[in-house]
N, C-alpha and C positions, 0 to 999 in steps of 0.2 A: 731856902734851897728849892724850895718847891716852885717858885717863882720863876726863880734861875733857870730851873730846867725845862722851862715854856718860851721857846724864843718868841713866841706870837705876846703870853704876858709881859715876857719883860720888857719886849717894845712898849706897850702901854705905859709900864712904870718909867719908862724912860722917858717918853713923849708927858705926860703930865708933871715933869720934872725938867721938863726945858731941858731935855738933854739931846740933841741931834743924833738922829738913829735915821738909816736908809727909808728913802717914800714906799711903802705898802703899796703894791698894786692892787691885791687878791687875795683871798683868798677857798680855801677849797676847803668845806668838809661833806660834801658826800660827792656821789655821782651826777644830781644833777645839776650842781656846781661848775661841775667838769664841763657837761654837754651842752650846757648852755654857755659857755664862757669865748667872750668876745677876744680870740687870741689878736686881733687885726692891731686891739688898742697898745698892744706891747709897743716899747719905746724898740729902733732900730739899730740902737748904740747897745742891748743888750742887759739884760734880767738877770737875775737871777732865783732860783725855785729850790725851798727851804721845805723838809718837815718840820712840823713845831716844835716835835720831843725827840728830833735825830740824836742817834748817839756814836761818838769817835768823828764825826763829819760825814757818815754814808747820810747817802738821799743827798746830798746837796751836787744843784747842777746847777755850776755856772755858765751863763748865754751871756757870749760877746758880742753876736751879731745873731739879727731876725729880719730879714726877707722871704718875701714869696711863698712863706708859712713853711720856710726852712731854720731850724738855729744851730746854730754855730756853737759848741760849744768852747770853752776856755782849751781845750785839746785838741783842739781843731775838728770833734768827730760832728757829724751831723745827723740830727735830728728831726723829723715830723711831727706835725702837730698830735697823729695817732699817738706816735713814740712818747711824746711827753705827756697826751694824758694818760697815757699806760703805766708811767713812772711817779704821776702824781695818786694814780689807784693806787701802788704800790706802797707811796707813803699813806695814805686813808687806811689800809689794810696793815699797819703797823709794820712794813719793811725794814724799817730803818731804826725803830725806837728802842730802846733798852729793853721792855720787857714782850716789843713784838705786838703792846697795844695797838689797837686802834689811835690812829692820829688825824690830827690837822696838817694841811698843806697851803704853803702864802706864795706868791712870786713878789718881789721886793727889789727896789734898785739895785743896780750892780754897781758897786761903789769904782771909781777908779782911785790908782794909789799915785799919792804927791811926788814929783820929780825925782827927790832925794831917795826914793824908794827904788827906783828902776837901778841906782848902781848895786843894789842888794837883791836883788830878785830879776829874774824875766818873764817871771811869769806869777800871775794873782799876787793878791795885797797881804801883805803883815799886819799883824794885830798886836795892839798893845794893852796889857792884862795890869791892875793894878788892884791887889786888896787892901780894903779900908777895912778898920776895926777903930770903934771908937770916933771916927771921922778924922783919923791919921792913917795916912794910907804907911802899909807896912810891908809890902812885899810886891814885886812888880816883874813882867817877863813881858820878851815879844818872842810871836809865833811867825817865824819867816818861809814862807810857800816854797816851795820846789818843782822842779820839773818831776819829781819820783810822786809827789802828793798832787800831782796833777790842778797847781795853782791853788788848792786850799791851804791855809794855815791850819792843817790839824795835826797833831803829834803823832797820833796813832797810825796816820797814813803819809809821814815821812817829810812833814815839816823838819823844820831846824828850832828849838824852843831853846832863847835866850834870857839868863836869870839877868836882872839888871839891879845896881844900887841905888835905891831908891833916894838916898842921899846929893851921889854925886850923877845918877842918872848914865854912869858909863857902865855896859855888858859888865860881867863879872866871871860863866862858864857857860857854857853852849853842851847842848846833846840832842843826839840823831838817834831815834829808836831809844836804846838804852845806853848808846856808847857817848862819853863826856869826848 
């Protein structure tokens, strides 16, 4: 769990596992991280900027588009390069984390979602969640983005979390907030 709760480690555990996880641009942990950070080399299709220990999905800001050292976010708001190092202190200075520690901050691909995805969403990517135990996997959901969760998959901020059979692989009940 401990692991789990370090998006930066579990990238590690993932990549020494041959397991396909988004390309790492960056990462941030102090100030002069920040100031000296070559924002020009960002991809212009669009980033996105994680804390390592974010908790419910705050601190995450997704960049669909980066010109002229303007970004775009997934909401269409925009953004400065000030603005974003202001929001990457913010996560250094424990904004975002469960206990308000101090943290790490990464900017990481922005993944886009496969075709079949766009007739369920229009906006950010679905995640697909499966727990192993024993190395059977035994319980599985997807987390579907909303225009209310502002394109994140996370429960807390008004995704759609679907329970799935792991069996036959087909939904089984869906719930918004706390309503089934």
């Amino acid at each position: 769990k401990r692991i789990a709760d370090d998006k930066l480690e579990m990238k590690n555990v993932f990549l020494k596992s041959s397991i396909k996880t988004p390309t790492l641009y960056s990462i941030f942990y102090n100030r002069d991280t920040i100031v000296n950070y070559d924002w020009d080399s960002l991809p212009k299709r669009g980033f996105v900027i994680k804390p390592a220990r974010g908790y419910a999905g705050s601190g995450i800001l997704p960049i669909k588009k980066w010109e002229n050292g303007i970004a775009t976010s997934s909401s269409n708001q925009e953004y400065t390069i000030k603005q974003l190092e202001s929001h990457i202190l913010d996560i250094l200075e424990g904004a975002y984390s469960l206990k308000f520690l101090p943290d790490n901050a990464f900017v990481e691909e922005r993944l886009h979602p496969h075709p079949f995805f766009k007739k369920l969403t229009s906006v950010g990517i679905p995640d697909l969640r499966v727990i192993v135990f024993n190395k059977i996997p035994i319980m599985a959901m997807m987390r579907l983005s909303t225009a209310e969760s502002n394109g994140k998959a996370n429960l807390h901020q008004g995704a759609i979390g679907f329970g799935i059979d792991v069996r036959t692989g087909i939904t089984t009940n869906a719930i918004l907030y706390d309503r089934r």
